[in-house]
N, C-alpha and C positions, 0 to 999 in steps of 0.2 A: 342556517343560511343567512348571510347579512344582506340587506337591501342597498340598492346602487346607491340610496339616499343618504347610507352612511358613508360610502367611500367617496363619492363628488359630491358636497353642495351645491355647485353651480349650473344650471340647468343647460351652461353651453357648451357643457361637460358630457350630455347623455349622450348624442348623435354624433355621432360623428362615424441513379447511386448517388449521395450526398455529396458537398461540397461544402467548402467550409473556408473563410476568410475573417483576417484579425486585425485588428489595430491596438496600438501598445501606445502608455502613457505613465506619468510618473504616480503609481496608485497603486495600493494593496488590492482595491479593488477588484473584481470582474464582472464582466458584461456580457453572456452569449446571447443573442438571438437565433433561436432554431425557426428558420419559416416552412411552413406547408406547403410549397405549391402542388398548385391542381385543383386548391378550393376542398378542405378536409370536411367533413361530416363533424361539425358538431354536438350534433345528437346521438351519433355513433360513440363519442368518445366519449363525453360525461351526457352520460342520461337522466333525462329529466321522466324518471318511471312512474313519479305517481301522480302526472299528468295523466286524466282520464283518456285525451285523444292520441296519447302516446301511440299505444299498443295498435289502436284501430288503424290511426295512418300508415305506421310503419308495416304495417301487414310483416311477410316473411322477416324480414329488415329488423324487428323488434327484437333486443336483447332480455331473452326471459330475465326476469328482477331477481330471481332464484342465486341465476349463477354471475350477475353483475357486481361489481366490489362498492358496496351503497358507503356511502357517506354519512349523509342524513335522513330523514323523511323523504329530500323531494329529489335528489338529487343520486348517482352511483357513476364508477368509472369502469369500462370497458375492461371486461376479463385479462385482456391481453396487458392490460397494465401495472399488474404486482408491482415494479416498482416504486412507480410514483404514489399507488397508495399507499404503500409503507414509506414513501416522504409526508403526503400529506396527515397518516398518523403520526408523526413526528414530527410536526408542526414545518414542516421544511418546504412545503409546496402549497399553495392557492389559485383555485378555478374561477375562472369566469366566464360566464355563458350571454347567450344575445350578445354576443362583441360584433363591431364592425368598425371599418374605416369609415370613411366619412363619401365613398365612392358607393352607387347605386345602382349602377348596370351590372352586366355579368358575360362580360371581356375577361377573359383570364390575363391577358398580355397588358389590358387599362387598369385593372384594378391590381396587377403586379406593381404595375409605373406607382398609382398611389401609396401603396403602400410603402413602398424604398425611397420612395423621394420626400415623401410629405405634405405633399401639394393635395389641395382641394378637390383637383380636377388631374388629368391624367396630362404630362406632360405640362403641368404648370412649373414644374421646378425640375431644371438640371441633373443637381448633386443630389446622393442620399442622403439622409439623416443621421445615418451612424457615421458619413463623414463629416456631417457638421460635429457628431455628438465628439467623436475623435477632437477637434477642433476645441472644443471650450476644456478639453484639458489639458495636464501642463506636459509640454512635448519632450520627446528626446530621440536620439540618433533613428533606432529603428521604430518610427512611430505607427507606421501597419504594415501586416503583410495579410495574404489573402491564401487561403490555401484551395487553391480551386485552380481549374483550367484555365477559366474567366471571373473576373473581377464583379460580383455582384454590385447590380444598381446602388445599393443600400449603401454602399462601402467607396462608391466613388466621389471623387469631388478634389477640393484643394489640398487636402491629405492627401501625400504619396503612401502608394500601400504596395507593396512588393507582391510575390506571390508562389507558392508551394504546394506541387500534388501528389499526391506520394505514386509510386510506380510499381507496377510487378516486375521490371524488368533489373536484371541484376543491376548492383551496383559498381560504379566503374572504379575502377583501381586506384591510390592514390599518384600513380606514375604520370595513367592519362590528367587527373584531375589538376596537376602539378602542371605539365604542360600547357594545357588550356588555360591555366594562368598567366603563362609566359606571354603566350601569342596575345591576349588581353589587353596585359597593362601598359600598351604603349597608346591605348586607347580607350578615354577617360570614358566615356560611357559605359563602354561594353566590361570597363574594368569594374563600374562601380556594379552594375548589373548581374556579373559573374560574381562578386567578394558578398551582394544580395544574398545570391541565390546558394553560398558553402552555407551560410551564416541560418538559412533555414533549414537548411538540411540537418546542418548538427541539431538544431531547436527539434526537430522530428523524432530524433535519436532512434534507437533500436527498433520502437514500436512500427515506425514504417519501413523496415528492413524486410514483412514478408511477402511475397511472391503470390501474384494474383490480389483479386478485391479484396478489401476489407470489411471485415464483418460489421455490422453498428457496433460494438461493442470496445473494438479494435480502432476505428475510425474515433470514435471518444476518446480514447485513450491518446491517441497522436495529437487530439485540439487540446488536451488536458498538458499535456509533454511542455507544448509551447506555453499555454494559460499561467501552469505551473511557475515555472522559472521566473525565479527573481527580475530578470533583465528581459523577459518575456513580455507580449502583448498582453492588455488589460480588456479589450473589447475582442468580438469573435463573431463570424455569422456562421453558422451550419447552415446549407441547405438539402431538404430532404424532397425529394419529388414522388410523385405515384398516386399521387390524392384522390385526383379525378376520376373518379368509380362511376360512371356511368353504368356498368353491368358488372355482377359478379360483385357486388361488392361485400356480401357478408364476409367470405374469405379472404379477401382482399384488404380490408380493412383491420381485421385479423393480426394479420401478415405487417402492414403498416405500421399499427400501432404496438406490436411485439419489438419491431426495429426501433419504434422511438423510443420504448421502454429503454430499451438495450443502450443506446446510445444516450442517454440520461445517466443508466448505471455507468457506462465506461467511463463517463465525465467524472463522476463522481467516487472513482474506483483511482482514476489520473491522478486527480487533483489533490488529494492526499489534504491535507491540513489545510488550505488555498481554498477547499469546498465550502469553508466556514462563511470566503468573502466573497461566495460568488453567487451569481443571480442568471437565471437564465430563464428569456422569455418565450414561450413558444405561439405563432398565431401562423394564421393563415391569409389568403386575401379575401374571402368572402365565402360563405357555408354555400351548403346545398337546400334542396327544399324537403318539406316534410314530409310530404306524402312519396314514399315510394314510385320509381319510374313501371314500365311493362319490361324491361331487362334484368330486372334483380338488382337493380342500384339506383340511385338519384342524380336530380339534373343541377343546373346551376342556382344558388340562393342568394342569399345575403347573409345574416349574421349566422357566427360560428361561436366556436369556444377559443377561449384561450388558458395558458397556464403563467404562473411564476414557480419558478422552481430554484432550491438552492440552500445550501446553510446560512445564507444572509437572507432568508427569506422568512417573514415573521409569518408563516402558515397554518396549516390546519383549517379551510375556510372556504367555503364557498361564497361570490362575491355575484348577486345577479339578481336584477329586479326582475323577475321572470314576467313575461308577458304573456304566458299561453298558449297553446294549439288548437282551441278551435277558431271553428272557421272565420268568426268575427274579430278575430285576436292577430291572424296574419298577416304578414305583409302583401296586396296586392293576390291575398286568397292563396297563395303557395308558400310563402317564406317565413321562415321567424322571425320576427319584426327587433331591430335593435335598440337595446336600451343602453349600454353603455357604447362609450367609444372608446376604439382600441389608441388613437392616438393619444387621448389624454390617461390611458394606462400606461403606454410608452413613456408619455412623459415625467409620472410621477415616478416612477421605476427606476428610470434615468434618475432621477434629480435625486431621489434617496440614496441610490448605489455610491453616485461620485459625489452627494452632496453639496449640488446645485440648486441655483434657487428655481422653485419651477415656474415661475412666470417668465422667466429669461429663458429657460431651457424650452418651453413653448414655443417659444418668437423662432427661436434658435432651429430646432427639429422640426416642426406644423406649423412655419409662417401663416398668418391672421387666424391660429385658434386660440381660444382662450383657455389656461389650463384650470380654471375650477382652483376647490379646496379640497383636499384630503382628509378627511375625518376617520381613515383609518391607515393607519400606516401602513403601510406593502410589507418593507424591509423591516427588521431589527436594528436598536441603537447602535 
């Protein structure tokens, strides 16, 4: 386990059914952000087992250590995750634990705002940060598209991002589609809007051609389709929902964290040789608390986990100054208190992938934080 102390030296560094939408830029690179909402259990997903107050607080809730896929000494990932621990045996994926934004309540809808926009406080900033992060790179024709119903926060701003959902319902014939052309282009908007929306369809290709939901694993696969392509987007958001386990959550969590598995592997199944340059961050807006609720799940926390995942991911690692569960050690006597900050993990992650300087890229993504040093590299050369 390496301490926060290695990967930030700056101490202003420590505090602080899915949808999916992209942005494209002129890079080998790739950039997914998978977010959690609903506020995911961090202690559900990588376990901190050989905390003595582990087992006590979590009463039913506690992942026997037996059948959890351990890491190290202090640390193990959720059963349901074979994949990513066969990334992180293969140096391809690193955890981080006690993360959080820099937001302190436990607003699902305030601590979303922060988190996508960047801002200190909930509604301090506009745009999101991955359309600023679109922005400091070098653009071209199709610079985002968004593959969602709605346009996540994260992804709006002065970048135009188009958008793409795949459908169960059949596809329409090239006759109609020919047509609806016609009637279009005598109307620039609706023309540029319509020649959009062929131009994602083809990027989807076969894989969104089946009929009803798509599996995670299938859903990866169609962000991977676009990600892939040469003339493809370089940035992506996947959104996953179901977090919020208030009751039931042992199987529920289960169930959760099997589809993130899955959806990781489909990426990584897509993306073919492209896997090599890609980085994908997974986080949440804010954990739950330690102690088990009286419904068989838990309530609202603060700090969670987070992951990097990716063949440009220089892995194998668990990254966390662990603070503790007992009771003197919590946050406010229920939370797990946060030692690092997710924004300033954003920001190195960002700045490695596209090879940006990360003081700029700070200003740029988390107006007035400061992004620290990095004493350990995230990504590979």
């Amino acid at each position: 386990m390496l301490n926060r102390r290695d990967f930030i030296s700056s101490a202003a560094a420590l505090l602080a059914a899915p949808r999916i939408a992209f942005a494209g830029a002129e890079t080998e690179r790739r950039f997914v952000f998978i977010i959690q909402r609903g506020a995911a259990d961090g202690l559900h997903t990588l376990i901190p087992y050989a905390d003595p107050a582990y087992a006590r607080l979590r009463g039913a809730l506690a992942i026997d250590p037996t059948e959890a896929l351990k890491l190290d000494g202090t640390f193990a990932l959720h059963p349901s995750l074979t994949g990513i621990a066969g990334l992180y045996k293969a140096g391809q994926a690193s955890l981080f634990h006690a993360v959080a934004s820099p937001y302190r309540e436990r607003s699902h809808f305030d601590a979303q705002n922060v988190l996508e926009t960047g801002g200190k406080a909930p509604f301090d900033v506009k745009d999101g940060w991955m359309n600023r992060l679109a922005g400091m790179l070098p653009r071209r024709s199709n610079q985002a598209i968004a593959f969602a119903p709605t346009l996540p926060l994260a992804l709006r701003g002065a970048i135009d991002v188009a958008s793409y959902a795949p459908s169960g319902l059949p596809h329409a014939n090239d006759d109609l589609l020919l047509r609806v052309q016609k009637l279009y282009e005598g109307d620039a908007q609706l023309s540029s809007l319509w020649s959009t929306a062929l131009k994602a369809q083809g990027m989807a290709g076969a894989a969104a051609g089946a009929k009803g939901q798509q599996s995670s694993v299938e859903l990866g696969k169609i962000a991977a389709g676009f990600l892939a392509r040469a003339d493809g987007p370089r940035i992506a958001m996947i959104e996953t929902n179901g977090w919020d386990t208030h009751s039931a959550q042992k199987g529920r969590m289960a169930t959760q964290l099997n589809n993130l598995d899955d959806l990781i592997g489909g990426l990584q199944q897509g993306l073919g040789d492209a896997w090599s340059q890609t980085t994908i961050l997974v986080a949440t807006e804010f954990g739950r608390t330690v102690a088990a609720n009286g419904t068989g799940g838990t309530d609202h926390g603060t700090a969670s986990a987070a992951m990097l995942i990716g063949g440009a991911v220089k892995g194998g690692k668990v990254i966390a100054d662990w603070p503790g569960l007992a009771p003197g050690d919590l946050l406010d006597n229920r939370d797990l208190r946060p030692t690092l900050g997710l924004d300033m993990l954003v920001v190195h992650a960002c700045a490695e992938a596209f090879q940006l300087d990360p003081e700029r890229t700070a200003r740029v993504l988390f107006p007035g934080s400061q992004p620290g040093k990095s004493t350990t590299r995230l990504l590979r050369g």
